[in-house]
N, C-alpha and C positions, 0 to 999 in steps of 0.2 A: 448850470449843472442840472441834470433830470434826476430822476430816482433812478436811474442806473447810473455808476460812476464810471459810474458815471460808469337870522334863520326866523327867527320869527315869518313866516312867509307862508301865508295862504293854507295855516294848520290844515283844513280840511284834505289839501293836497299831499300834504310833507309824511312820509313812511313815519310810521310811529318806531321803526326800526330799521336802519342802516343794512342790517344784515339781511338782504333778502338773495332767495337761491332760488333757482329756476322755476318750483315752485310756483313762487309767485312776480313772474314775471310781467302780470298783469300789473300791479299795483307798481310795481317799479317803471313801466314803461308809463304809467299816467304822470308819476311823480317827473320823470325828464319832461314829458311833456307842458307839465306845469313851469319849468325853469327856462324850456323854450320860450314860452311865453310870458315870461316873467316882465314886468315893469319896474326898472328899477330904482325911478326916476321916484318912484311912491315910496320906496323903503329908506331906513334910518342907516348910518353907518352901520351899526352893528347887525343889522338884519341884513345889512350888503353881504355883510365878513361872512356871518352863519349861513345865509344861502349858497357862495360859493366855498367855505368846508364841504358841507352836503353835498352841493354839485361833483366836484373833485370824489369822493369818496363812492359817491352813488355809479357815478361816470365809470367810474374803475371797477365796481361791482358787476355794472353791463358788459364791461371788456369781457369778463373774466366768465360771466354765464354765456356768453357765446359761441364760447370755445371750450366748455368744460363740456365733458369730464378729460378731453384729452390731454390739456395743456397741464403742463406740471409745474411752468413757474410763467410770470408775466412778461422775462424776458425771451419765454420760445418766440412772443408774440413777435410781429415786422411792426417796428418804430411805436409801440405803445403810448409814450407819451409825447411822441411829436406830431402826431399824425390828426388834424384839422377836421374834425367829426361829430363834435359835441356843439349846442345851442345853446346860448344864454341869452335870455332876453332877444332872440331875433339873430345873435351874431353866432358865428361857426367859429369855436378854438378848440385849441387840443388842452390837454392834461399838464402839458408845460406851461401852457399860456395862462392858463389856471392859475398853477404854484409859482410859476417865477415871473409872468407877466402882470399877473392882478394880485396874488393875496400876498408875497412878499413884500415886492415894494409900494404896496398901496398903505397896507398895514402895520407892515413892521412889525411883528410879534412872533421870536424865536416860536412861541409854541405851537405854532403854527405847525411844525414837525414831530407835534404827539398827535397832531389833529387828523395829520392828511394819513390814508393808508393807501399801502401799492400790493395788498395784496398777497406780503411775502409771510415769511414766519418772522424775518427779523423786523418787521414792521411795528411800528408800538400796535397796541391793540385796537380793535377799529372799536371804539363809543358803541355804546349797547342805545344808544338814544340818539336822535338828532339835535344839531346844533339848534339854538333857539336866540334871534336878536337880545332878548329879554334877560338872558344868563349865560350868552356865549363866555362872557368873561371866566365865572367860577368856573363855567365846562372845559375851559382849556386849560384852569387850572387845576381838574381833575384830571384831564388825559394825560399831564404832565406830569403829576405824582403819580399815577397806576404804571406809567413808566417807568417811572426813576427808582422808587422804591422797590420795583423786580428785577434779580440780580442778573438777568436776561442782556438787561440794557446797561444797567451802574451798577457796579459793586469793586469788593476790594479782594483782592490776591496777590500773595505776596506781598503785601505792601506797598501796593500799586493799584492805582484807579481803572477799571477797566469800563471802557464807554463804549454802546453800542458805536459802528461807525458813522451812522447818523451825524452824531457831533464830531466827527473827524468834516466830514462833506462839506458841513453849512455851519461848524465853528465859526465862521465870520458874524454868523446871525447873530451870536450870543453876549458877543462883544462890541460889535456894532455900534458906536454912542449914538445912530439915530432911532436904533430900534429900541423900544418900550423896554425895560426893567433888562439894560443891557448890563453884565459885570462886568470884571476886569480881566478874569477868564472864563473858560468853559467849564471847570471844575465850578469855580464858586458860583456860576448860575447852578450847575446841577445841583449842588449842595443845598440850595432851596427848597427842592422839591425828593431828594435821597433821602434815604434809611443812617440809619445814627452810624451806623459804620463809617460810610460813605462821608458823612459830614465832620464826622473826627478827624478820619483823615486829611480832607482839606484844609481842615481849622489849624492842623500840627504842621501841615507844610505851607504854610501862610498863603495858600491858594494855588500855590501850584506844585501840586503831589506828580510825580512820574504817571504817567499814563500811558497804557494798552488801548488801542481800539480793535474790538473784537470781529473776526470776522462775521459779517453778513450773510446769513440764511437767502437764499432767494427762492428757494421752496414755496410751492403753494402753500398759502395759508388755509389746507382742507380740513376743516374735522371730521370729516367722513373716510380719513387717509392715516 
């Protein structure tokens, strides 16, 4: 499954900020060039993990500035995340091969999906900072509470859980017994990282409260819009 329904790594290179806009195209197109040439034979796990978050996310930012201002969401784009165009260390893959070839099952870690952005409005928020080998860990478990905890993504109505559909797509992640800090549902992983609301209610339905998955925004994520 793609996004449609369907780091530690050479500071001096690494965008001190994710967010760059055509602007500054220059700094962003050194930083790909840096991942082209990346070695990865020299980095640590987690500097593996942290370079391709940043990859993916960066990757996605150049999609999106080369066709802005016209493109209004990332699916006007032809095959966005299938299509064989991006260098890592030497090798040509796409945005798939990214997320569901290498950081999925290499990694295993549901939060992998606060980390990666596509772009949309229903996307979690793209990290004001890049991933770093050295604290990827708490970083992803900040992007995963700046998620959970805004009723965008989790919250309660009517007495019901309503979940971005992110955790409808890759619920399998969350429960996973091979992947890292798997639950027993999707409610009780999110319940880790939600707002007191969000966590009462799971607690009172012994983990599995009635759930909404909310419709997805596939809107640009412009703030100039």
């Amino acid at each position: 499954m793609d996004r449609d329904p369907k780091g530690s790594f050479q500071t001096q290179n690494r965008p001190s900020r994710l967010c760059l806009g055509q602007a500054n195209q220059g700094k962003l197109d050194a930083y790909l060039k840096s991942l082209a040439e990346a070695d990865l034979s020299k980095l640590g796990r987690n500097e593996q993990f942290a370079l391709l978050l940043n990859a993916y996310n960066a990757f996605t930012i150049k999609l999106i500035t080369e066709n802005y201002p016209s493109v209004k969401s990332i699916r006007d784009l032809s095959k966005p995340w299938k299509t064989s165009r991006y260098v890592i260390a030497g090798v040509t893959v796409s945005l798939n091969d990214i997320e569901h070839g290498l950081l999925r099952p290499l990694f295993k870690d549901p939060r992998i999906h606060f980390a990666v952005n596509c772009a949309s409005i229903g996307c979690p928020p793209l990290s004001d900072e890049a991933f770093e080998g050295k604290s990827v860990e708490s970083q992803l478990d900040k992007v995963a509470r700046a998620t959970l905890t805004n009723a965008r993504y989790a919250g309660v109505k009517d007495g019901k859980l309503q979940l971005s559909a992110i955790l409808d797509w890759y619920g399998a992640d969350f429960t996973d017994e091979t992947f890292i800090a798997h639950a027993k549902t999707v409610p009780v992983w999110v319940a880790r990282y939600a707002n007191e609301d969000v966590r009462a209610l799971v607690k009172k339905a012994g983990g599995s409260p009635e759930v909404e998955f909310m419709d997805y925004d596939w809107r640009l994520n412009d703030s100039s819009r």
